[in-house]
mmCIF file of the N, C-alpha and C atoms, coordinates in Angstrom:
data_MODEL
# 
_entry.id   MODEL 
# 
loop_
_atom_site.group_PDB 
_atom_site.id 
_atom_site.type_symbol 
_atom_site.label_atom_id 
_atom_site.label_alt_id 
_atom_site.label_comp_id 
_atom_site.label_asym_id 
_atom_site.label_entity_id 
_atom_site.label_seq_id 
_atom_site.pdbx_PDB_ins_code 
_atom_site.Cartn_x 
_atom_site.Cartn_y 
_atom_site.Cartn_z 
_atom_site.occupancy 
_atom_site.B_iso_or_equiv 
_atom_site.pdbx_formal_charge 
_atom_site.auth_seq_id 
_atom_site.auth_comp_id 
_atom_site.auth_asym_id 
_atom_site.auth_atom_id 
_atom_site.pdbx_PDB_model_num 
ATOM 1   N N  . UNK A 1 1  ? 107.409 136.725 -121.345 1.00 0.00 ? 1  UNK A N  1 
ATOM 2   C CA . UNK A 1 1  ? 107.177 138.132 -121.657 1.00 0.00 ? 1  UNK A CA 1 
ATOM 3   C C  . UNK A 1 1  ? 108.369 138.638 -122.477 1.00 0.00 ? 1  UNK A C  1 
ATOM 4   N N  . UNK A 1 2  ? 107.991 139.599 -123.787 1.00 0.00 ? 2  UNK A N  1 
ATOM 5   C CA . UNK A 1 2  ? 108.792 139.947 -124.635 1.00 0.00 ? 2  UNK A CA 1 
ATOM 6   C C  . UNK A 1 2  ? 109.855 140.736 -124.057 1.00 0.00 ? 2  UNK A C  1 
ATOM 7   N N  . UNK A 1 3  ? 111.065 141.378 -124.532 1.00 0.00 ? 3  UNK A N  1 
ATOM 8   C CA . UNK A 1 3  ? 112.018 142.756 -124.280 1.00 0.00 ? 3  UNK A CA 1 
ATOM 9   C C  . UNK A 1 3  ? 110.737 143.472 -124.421 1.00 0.00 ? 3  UNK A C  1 
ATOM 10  N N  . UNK A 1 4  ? 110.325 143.734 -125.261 1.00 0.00 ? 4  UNK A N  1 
ATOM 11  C CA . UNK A 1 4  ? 109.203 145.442 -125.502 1.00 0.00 ? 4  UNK A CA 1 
ATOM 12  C C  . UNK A 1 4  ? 107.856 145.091 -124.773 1.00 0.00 ? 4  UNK A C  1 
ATOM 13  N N  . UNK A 1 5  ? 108.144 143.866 -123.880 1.00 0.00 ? 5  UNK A N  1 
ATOM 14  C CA . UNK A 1 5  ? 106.788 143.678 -123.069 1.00 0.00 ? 5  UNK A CA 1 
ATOM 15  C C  . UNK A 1 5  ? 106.786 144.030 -122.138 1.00 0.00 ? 5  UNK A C  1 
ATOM 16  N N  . UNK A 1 6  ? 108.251 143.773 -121.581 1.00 0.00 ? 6  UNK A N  1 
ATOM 17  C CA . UNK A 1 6  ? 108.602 144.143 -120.565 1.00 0.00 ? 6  UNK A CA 1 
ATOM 18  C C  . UNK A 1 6  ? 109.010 145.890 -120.152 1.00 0.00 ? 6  UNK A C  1 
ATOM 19  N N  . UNK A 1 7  ? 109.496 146.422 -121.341 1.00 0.00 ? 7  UNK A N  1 
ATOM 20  C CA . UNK A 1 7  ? 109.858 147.944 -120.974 1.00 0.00 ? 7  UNK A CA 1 
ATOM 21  C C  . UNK A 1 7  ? 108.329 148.694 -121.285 1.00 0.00 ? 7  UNK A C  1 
ATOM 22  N N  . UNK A 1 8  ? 107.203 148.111 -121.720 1.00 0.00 ? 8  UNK A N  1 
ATOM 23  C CA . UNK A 1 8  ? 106.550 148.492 -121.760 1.00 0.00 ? 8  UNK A CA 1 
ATOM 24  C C  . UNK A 1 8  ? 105.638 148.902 -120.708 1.00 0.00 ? 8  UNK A C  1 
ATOM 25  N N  . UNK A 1 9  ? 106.160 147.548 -119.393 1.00 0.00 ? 9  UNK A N  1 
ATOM 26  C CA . UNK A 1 9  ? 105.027 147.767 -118.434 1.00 0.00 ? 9  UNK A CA 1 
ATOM 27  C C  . UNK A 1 9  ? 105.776 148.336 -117.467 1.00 0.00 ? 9  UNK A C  1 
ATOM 28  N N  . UNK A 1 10 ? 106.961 148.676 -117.874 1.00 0.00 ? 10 UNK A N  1 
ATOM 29  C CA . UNK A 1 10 ? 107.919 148.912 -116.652 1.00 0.00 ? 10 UNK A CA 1 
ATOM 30  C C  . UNK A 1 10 ? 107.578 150.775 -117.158 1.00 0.00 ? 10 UNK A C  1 
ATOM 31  N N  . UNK A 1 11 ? 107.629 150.880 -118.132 1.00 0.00 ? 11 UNK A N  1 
ATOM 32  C CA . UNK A 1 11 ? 106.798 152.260 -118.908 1.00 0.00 ? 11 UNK A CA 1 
ATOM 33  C C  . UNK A 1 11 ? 105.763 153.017 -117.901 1.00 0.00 ? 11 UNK A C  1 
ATOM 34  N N  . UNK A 1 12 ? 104.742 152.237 -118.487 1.00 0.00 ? 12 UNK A N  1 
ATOM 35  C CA . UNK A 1 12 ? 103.375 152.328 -117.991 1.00 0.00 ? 12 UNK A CA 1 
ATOM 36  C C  . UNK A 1 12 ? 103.338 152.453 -116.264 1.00 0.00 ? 12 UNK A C  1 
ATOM 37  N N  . UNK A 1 13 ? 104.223 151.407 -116.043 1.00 0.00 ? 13 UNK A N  1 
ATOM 38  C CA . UNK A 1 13 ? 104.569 151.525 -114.004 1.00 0.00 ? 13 UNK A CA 1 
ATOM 39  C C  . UNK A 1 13 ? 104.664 153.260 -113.523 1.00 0.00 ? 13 UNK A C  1 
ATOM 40  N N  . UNK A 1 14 ? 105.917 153.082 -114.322 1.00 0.00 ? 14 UNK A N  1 
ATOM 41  C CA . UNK A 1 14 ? 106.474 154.666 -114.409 1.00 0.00 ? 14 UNK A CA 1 
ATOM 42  C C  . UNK A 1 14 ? 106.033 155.920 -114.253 1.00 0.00 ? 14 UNK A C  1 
ATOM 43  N N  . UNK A 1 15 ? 105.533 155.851 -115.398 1.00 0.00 ? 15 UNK A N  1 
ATOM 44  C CA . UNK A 1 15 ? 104.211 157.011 -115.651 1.00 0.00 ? 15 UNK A CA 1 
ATOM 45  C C  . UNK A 1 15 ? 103.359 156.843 -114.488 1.00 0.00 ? 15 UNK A C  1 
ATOM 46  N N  . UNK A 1 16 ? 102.694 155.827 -114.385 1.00 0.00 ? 16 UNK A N  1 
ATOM 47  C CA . UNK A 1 16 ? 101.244 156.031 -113.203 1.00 0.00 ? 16 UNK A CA 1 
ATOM 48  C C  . UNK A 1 16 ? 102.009 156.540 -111.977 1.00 0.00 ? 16 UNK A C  1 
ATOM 49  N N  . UNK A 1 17 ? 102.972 156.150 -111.321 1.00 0.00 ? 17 UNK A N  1 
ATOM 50  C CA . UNK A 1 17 ? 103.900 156.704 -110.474 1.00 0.00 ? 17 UNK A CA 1 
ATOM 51  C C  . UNK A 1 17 ? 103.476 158.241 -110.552 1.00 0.00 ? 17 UNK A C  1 
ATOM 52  N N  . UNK A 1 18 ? 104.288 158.707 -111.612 1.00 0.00 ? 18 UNK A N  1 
ATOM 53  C CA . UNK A 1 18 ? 104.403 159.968 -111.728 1.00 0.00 ? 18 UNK A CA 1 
ATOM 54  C C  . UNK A 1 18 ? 103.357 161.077 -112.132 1.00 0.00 ? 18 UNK A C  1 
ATOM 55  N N  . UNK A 1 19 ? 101.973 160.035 -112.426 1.00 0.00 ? 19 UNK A N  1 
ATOM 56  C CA . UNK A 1 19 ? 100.955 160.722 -112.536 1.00 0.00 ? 19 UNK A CA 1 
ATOM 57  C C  . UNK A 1 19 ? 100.749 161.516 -114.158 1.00 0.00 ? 19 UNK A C  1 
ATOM 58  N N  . UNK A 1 20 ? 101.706 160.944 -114.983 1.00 0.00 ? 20 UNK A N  1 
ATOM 59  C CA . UNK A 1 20 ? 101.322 161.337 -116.727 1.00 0.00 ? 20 UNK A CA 1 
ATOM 60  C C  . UNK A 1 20 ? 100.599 159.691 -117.407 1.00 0.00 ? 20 UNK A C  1 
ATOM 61  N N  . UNK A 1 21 ? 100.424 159.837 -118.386 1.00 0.00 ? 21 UNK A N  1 
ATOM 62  C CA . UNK A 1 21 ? 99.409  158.952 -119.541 1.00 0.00 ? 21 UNK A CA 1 
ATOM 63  C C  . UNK A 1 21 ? 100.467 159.183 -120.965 1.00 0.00 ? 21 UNK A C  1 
ATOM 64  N N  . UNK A 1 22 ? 101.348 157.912 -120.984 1.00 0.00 ? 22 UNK A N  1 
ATOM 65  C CA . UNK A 1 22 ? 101.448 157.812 -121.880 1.00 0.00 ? 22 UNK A CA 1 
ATOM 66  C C  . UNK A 1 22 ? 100.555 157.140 -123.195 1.00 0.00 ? 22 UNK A C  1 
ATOM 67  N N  . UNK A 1 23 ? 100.256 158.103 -124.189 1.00 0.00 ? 23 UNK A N  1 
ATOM 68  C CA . UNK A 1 23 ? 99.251  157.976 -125.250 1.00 0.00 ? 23 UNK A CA 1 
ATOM 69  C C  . UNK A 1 23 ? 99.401  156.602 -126.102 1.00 0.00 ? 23 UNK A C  1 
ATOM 70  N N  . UNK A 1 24 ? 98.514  155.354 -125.946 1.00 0.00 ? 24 UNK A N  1 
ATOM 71  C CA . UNK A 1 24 ? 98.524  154.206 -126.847 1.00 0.00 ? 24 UNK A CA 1 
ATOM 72  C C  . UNK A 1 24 ? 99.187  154.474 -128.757 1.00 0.00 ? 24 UNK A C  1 
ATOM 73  N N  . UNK A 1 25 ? 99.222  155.719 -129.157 1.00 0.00 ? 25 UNK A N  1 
ATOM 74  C CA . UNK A 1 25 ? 99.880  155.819 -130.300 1.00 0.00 ? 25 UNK A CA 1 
ATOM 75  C C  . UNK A 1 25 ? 101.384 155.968 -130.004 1.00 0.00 ? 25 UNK A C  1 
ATOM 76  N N  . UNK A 1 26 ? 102.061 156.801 -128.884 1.00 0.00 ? 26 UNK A N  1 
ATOM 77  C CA . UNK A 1 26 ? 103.183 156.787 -128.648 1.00 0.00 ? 26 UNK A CA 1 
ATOM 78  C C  . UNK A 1 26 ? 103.912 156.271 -127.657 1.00 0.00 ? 26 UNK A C  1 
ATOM 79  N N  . UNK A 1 27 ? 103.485 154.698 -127.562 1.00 0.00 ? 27 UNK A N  1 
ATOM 80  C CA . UNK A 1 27 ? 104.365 153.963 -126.665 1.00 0.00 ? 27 UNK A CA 1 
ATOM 81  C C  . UNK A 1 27 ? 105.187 153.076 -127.599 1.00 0.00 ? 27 UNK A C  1 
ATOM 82  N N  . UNK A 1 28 ? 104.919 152.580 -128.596 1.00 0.00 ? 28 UNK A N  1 
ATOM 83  C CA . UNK A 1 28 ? 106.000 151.600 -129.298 1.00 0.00 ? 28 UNK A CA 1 
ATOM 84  C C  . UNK A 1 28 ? 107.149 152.581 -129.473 1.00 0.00 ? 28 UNK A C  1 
ATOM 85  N N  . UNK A 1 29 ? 106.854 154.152 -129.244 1.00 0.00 ? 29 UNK A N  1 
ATOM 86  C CA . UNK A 1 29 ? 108.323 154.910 -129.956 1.00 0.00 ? 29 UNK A CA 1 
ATOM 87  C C  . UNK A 1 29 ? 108.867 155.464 -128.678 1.00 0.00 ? 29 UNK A C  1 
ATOM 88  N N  . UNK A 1 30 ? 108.330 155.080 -127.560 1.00 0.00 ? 30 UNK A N  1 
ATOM 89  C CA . UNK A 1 30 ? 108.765 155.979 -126.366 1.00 0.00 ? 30 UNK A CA 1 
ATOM 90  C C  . UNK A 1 30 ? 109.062 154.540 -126.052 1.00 0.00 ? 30 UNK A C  1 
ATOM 91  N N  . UNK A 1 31 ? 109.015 153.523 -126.409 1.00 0.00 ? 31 UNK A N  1 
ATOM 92  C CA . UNK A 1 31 ? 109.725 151.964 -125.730 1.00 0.00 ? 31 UNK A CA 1 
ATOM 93  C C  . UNK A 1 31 ? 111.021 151.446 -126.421 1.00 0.00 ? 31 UNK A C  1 
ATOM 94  N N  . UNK A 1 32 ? 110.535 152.239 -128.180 1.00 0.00 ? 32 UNK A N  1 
ATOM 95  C CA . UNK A 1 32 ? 111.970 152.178 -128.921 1.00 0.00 ? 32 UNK A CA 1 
ATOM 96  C C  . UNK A 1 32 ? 113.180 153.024 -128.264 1.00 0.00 ? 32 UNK A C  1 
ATOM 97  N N  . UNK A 1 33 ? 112.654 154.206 -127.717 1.00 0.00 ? 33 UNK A N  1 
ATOM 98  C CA . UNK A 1 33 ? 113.619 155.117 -127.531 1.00 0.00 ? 33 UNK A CA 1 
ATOM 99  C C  . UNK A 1 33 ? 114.205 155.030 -125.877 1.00 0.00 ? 33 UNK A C  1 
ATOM 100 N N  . UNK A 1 34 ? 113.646 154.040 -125.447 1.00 0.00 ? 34 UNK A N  1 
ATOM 101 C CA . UNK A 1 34 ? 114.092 153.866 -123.933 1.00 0.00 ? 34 UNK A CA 1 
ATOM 102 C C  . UNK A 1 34 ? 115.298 152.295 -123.893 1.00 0.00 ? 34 UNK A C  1 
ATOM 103 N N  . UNK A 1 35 ? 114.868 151.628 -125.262 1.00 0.00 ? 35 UNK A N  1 
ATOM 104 C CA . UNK A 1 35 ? 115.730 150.566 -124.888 1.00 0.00 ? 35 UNK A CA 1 
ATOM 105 C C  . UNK A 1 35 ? 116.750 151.223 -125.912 1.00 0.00 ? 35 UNK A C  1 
ATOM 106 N N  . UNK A 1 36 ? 117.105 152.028 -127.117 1.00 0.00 ? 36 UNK A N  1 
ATOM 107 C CA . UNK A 1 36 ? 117.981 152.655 -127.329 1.00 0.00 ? 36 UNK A CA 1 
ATOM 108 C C  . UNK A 1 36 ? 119.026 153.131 -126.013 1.00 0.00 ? 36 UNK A C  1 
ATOM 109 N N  . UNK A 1 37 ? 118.375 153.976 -125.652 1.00 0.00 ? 37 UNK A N  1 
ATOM 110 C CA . UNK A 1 37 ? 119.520 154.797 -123.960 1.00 0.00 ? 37 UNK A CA 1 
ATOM 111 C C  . UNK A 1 37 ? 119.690 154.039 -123.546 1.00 0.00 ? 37 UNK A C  1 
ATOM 112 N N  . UNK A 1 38 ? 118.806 152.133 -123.343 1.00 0.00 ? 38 UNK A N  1 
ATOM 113 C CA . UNK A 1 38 ? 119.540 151.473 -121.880 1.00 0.00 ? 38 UNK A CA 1 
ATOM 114 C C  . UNK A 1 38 ? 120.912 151.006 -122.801 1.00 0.00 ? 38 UNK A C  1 
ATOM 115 N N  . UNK A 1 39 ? 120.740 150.739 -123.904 1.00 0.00 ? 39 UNK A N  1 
ATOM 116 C CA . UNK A 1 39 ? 122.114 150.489 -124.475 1.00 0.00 ? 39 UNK A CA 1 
ATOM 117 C C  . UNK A 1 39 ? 123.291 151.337 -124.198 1.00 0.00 ? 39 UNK A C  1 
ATOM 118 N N  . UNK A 1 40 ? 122.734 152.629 -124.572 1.00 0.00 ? 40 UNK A N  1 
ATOM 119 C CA . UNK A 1 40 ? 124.329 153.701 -123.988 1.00 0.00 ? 40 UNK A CA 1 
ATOM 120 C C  . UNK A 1 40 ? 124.203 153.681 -122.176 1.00 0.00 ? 40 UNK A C  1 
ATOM 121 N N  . UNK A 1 41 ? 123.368 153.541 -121.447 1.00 0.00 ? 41 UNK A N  1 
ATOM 122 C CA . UNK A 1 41 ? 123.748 152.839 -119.923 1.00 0.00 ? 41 UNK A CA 1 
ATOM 123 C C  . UNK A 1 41 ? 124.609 152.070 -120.137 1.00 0.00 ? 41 UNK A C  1 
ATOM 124 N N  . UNK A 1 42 ? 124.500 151.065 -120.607 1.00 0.00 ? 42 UNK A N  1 
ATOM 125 C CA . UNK A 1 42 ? 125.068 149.530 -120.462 1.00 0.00 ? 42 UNK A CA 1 
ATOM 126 C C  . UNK A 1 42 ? 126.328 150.052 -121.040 1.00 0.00 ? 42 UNK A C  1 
ATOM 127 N N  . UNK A 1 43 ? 126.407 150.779 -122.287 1.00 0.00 ? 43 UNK A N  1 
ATOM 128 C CA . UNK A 1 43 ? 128.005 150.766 -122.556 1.00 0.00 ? 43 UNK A CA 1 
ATOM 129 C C  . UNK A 1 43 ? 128.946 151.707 -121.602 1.00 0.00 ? 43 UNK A C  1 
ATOM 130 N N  . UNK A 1 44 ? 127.893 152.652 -121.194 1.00 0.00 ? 44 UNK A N  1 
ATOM 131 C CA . UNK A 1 44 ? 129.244 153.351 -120.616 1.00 0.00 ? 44 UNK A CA 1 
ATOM 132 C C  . UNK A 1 44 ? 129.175 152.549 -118.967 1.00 0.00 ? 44 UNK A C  1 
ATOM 133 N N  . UNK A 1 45 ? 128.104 152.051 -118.124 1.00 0.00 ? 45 UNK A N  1 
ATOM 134 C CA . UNK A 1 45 ? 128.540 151.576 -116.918 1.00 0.00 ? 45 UNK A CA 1 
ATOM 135 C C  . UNK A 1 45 ? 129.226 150.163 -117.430 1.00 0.00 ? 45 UNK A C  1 
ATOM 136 N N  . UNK A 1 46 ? 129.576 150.065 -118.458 1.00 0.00 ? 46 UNK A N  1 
ATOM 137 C CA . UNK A 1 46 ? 130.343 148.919 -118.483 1.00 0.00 ? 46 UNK A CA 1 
ATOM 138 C C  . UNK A 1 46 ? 131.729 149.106 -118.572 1.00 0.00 ? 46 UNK A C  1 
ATOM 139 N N  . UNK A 1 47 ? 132.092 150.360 -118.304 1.00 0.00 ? 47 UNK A N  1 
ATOM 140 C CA . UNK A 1 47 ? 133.826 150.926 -118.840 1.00 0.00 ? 47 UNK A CA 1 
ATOM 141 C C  . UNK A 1 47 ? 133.876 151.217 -117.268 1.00 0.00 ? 47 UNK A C  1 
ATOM 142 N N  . UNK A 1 48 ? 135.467 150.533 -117.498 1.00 0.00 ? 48 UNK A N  1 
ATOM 143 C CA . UNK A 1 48 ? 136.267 150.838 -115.917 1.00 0.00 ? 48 UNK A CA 1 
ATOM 144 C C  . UNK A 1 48 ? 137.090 152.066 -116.523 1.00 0.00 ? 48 UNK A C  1 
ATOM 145 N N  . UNK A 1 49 ? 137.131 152.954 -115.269 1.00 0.00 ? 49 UNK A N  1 
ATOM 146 C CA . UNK A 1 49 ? 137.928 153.781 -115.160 1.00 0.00 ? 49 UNK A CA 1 
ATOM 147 C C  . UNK A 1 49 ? 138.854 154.099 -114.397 1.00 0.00 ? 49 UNK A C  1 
ATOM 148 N N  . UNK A 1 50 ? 139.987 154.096 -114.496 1.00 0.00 ? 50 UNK A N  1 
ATOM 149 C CA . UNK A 1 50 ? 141.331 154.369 -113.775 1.00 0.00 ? 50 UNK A CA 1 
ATOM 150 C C  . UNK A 1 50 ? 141.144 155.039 -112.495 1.00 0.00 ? 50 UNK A C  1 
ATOM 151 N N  . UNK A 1 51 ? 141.126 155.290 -110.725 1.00 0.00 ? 51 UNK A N  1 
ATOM 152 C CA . UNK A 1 51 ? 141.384 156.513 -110.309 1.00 0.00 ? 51 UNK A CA 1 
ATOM 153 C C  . UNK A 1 51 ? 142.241 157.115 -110.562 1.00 0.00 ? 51 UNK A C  1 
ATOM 154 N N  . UNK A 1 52 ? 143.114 157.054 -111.365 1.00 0.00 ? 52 UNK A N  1 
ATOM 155 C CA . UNK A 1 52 ? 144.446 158.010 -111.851 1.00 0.00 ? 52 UNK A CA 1 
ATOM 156 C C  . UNK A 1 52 ? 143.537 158.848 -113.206 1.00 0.00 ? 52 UNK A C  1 
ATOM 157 N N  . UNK A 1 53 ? 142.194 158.440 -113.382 1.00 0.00 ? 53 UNK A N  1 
ATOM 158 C CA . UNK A 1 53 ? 141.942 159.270 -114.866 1.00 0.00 ? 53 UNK A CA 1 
ATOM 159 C C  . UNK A 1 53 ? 141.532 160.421 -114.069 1.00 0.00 ? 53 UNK A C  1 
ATOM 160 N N  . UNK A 1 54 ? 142.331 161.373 -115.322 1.00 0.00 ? 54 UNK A N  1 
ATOM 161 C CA . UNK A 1 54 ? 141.744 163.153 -114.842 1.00 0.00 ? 54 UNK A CA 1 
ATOM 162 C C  . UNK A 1 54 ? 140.764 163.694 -114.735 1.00 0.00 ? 54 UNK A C  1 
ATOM 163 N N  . UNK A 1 55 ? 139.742 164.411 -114.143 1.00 0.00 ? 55 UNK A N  1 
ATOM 164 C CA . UNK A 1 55 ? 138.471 165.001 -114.705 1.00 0.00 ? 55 UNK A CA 1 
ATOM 165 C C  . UNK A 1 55 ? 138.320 165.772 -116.032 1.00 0.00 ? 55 UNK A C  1 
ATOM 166 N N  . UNK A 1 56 ? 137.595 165.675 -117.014 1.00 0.00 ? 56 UNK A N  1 
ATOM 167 C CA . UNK A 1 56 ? 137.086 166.422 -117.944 1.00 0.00 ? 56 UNK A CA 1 
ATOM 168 C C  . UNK A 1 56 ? 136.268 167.557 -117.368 1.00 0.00 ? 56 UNK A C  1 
ATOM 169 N N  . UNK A 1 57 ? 137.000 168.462 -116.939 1.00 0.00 ? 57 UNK A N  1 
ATOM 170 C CA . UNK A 1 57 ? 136.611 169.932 -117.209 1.00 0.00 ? 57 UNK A CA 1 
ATOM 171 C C  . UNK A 1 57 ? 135.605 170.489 -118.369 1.00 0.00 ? 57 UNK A C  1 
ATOM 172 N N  . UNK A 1 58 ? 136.139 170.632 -119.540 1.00 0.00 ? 58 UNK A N  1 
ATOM 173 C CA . UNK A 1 58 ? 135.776 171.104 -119.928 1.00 0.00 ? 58 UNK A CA 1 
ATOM 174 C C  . UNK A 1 58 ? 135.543 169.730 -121.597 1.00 0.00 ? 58 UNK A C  1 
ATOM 175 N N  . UNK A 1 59 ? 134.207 170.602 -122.259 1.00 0.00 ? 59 UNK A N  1 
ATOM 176 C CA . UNK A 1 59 ? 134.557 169.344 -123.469 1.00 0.00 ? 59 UNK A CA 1 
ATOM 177 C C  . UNK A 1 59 ? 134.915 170.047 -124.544 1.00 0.00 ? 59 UNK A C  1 
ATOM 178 N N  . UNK A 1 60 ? 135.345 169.307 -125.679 1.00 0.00 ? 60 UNK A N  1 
ATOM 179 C CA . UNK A 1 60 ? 136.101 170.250 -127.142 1.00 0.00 ? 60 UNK A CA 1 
ATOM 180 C C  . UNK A 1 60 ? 135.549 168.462 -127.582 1.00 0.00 ? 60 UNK A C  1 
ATOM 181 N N  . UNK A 1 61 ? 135.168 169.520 -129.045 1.00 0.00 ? 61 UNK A N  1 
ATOM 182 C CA . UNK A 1 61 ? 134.743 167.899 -129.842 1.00 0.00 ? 61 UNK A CA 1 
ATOM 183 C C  . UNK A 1 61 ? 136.688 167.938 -130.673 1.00 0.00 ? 61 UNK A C  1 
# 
């Protein structure tokens, strides 16, 4: 089973769970856009952080 075979049915799981229908025209872009975010998961639970790091209060770009 493919990567997009797999987030697909893990998709579809999802949804029936929750009782919505995702539409056969917008699952290749709602499967693009879910393995996009698991990437920013993966990068940020992949950073250790100090307990000496401070809290961010507040943000400023």
């Amino acid at each position: 089973m493919s990567e997009n075979d797999n987030t697909s049915a893990r998709l579809e799981a999802t949804a029936a769970c929750l009782d919505l229908t995702i539409p056969e025209a917008c699952l290749p872009g709602v499967v693009a856009n879910t393995q996009l975010l698991q990437g920013y998961v993966d990068l940020i639970c992949g950073m250790t952080l100090p307990d000496t790091c401070p809290p961010a209060y507040e943000y400023r770009p």
